[in-house]
Residue, then its C-alpha position, 0 to 999 in steps of 0.5 A: x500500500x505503500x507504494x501506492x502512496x509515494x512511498x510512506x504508509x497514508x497517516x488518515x483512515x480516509x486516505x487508507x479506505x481509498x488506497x486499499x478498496x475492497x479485498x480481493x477475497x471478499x468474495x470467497x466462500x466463508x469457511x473456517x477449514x484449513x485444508x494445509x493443517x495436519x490432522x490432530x495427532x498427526x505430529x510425526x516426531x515432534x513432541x507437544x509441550x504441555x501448557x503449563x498451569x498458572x501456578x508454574x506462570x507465578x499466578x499461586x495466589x490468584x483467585x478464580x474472581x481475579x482471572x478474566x472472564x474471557x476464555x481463550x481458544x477457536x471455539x470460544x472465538x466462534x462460539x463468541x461470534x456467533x453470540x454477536x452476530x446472532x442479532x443482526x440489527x445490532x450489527x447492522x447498527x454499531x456505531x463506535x465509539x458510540x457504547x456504555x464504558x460502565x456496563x461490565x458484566x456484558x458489554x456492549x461490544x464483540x470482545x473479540x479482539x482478544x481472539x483476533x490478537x492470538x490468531x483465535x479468529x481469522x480477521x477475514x473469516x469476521x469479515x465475511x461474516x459481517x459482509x453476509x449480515x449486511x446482505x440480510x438487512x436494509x441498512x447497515x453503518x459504514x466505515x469508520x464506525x461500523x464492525x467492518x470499520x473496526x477491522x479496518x482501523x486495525x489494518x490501517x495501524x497495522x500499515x502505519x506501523x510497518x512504514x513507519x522507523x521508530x513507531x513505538x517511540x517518540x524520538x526518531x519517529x517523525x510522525x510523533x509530536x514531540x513533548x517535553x512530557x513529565x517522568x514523574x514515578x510517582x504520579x505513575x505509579x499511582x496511575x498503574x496501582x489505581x490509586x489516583x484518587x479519582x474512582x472512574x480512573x481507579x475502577x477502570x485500572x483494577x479492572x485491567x489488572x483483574x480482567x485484562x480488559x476494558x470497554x474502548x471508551x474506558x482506555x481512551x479515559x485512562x490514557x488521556x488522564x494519564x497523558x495529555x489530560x491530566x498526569x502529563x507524562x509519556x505515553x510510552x509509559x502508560x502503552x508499556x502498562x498496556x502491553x503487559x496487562x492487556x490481553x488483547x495487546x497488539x503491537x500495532x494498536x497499541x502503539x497507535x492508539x496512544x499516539x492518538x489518544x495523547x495527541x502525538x499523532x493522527x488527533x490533535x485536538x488537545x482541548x478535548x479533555x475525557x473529565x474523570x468526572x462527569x464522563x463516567x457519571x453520564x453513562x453510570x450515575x450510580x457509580x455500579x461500576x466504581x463500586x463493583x472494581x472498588x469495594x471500599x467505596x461501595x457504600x458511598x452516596x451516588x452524589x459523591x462516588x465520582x468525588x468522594x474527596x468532597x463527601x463531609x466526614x459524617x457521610x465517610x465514616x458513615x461509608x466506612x471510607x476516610x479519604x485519606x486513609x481509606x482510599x486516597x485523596x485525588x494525586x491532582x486537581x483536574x480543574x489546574x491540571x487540565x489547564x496546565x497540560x493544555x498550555x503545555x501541549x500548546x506550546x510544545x505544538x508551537x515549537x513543532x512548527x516552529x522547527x518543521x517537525x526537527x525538534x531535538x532533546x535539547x529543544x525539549x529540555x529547554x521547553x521543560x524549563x520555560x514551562x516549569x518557570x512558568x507554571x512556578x509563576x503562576x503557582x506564585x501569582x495564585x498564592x499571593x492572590x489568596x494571600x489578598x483575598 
């Protein structure tokens, strides 16, 4: 495809629906035989290792509700699309990134992308499934936001991958902003162990660690607190806690999704901030979903589950949950630290253009100063402004 575009992979979804058309097996029987394949037991001299347990991977002490709900392997893979494709309406209207990130227990999307990542499900094979659903039905969703359109956002990273040196980076990735973003361990690690002190931020993190999953929505909220949000600190870290935790890891998307999601590459709208705040309220006003991945806050009030820093002590003690002690108070005001990311990102994009892109270490470690100068100078001028008041 590269060759079609001067060379270099296309850098927008659109520019890559046009150059890469339609399939040429997209009109192939469906089928899920692989005629090539040796009959089972069929292994000459080769001798099978047998899967080790979870106790030999380290895993001792894990608990059955700590293990993931999704089961591995082909049949589960077709058992489970099947199950999706089964309603028809529902296929031909999927529209993403439309979806309820709080419904947990049976979320409103396929999850097979963990079965497309170990090779479980053959991405052509999901394809012609959904193109005979589409032949069944008087209207379907398109492209970018249709079924088809998630298997292809995936090949389009897959294209954007390979044509691009230094793709999981951000030095020497010329299509990669470069940030003078924060190397802050601690912020980070509060981060990864979901004690941020925001519970939208710190449910969706327990429930990677525990399940190894989450609704799309939920990542983008994640990944943008933790990067261009709020934490301002490199994407690279929060895709390094991805790949180790997710069980639908792919290089590729991975990797694509936190250029995009951190405003590094493709979306550089740096405005659009997810609030850990109100965005999960709108979808789970009660807080089920807080309250399932963190039990400690289980009996908080609904009016103060999304910030509990803000419940009066009687409501607390009454909760069994002391901010501060039980749960942590939040690591960052939102309200400031949203600001600051934004006027940093701003500047950071301002040197971009400045220098065409060719921005240097030494570039961005004198940006680091003149941010941290200014934000020291605005620290200043706020406490003196209390100090009148």
């Amino acid at each position: 495809m590269s060759e079609k575009n001067g060379g270099r992979p296309p850098l927008s979804y659109q520019s890559f629906l046009k150059l890469a058309g339609q399939p040429s097996w997209a009109s192939s029987p469906l089928s899920t035989t692989i005629s090539w394949l040796p009959p089972v037991g069929d292994v000459g001299s080769c001798e099978i290792s047998k899967v080790p347990t979870t106790e030999e991977l380290g895993y001792a002490d894990a608990g059955q509700d700590e293990l993931t709900p999704f089961k591995g392997g082909e049949s589960e893979a077709l058992k489970r699309l099947r199950e999706s494709l089964s309603d028809k309406e529902w296929v031909a209207s999927f529209e993403k990134p439309k979806g309820d990130p709080s419904v947990f227990l049976k979320p409103a999307t396929t999850v097979l992308s963990p079965y497309l990542k170990f090779g479980c499900l053959s991405s052509r094979y999901f394809y012609q499934c959904l193109q005979d659903v589409y032949k069944n039905v008087k209207r379907h969703t398109s492209p970018p936001v249709s079924l088809v359109g998630q298997l292809l956002w995936r090949d389009f990273f897959y294209t954007v991958a390979f044509g691009t040196p230094n793709f999981d980076q951000m030095t020497g990735n010329r299509i990669c902003k470069q940030i003078p973003w924060n190397s802050n361990d601690e912020l980070l690690v509060a981060w990864r162990e979901a004690r941020t002190g925001y519970p939208w931020i710190d449910a969706i993190m327990v429930q990677l660690q525990k399940w190894g999953w989450m609704h799309h929505l939920a990542r983008h909220c994640v990944a943008c607190f933790l990067t261009r949000g709020d934490l301002f600190i490199h994407w690279e870290k929060g895709r390094d806690v991805f790949e180790r935790l997710l069980i639908d890891a792919d290089w590729a998307i991975n990797n694509g999704n936190w250029l995009w999601l951190s405003c590094s590459s493709f979306f550089y709208q740096y405005n659009r901030i997810y609030s850990p705040i109100s965005f999960g309220k709108k979808y789970d006003p009660n807080g089920n979903y807080i309250r399932h991945f963190l039990p400690i806050l289980k009996d908080m009030p609904k009016e103060y589950i999304y910030e509990p820093w803000t419940a009066p002590l009687s409501i607390q003690i009454k909760a069994n949950c002391i901010i501060g002690k039980d749960y942590p108070k939040p690591v960052v005001s939102h309200d400031s630290a949203s600001k600051d990311c934004r006027r940093k990102l701003s500047e950071a994009y301002a040197l971009n253009q400045k220098l065409n892109g060719q921005v240097g270490e030494a570039d961005l470690k004198n940006l680091r100063r003149k941010l941290e100068e200014d934000q020291n100078q605005e620290s200043t001028k706020r406490q003196k402004q209390k100090l009148v008041g």
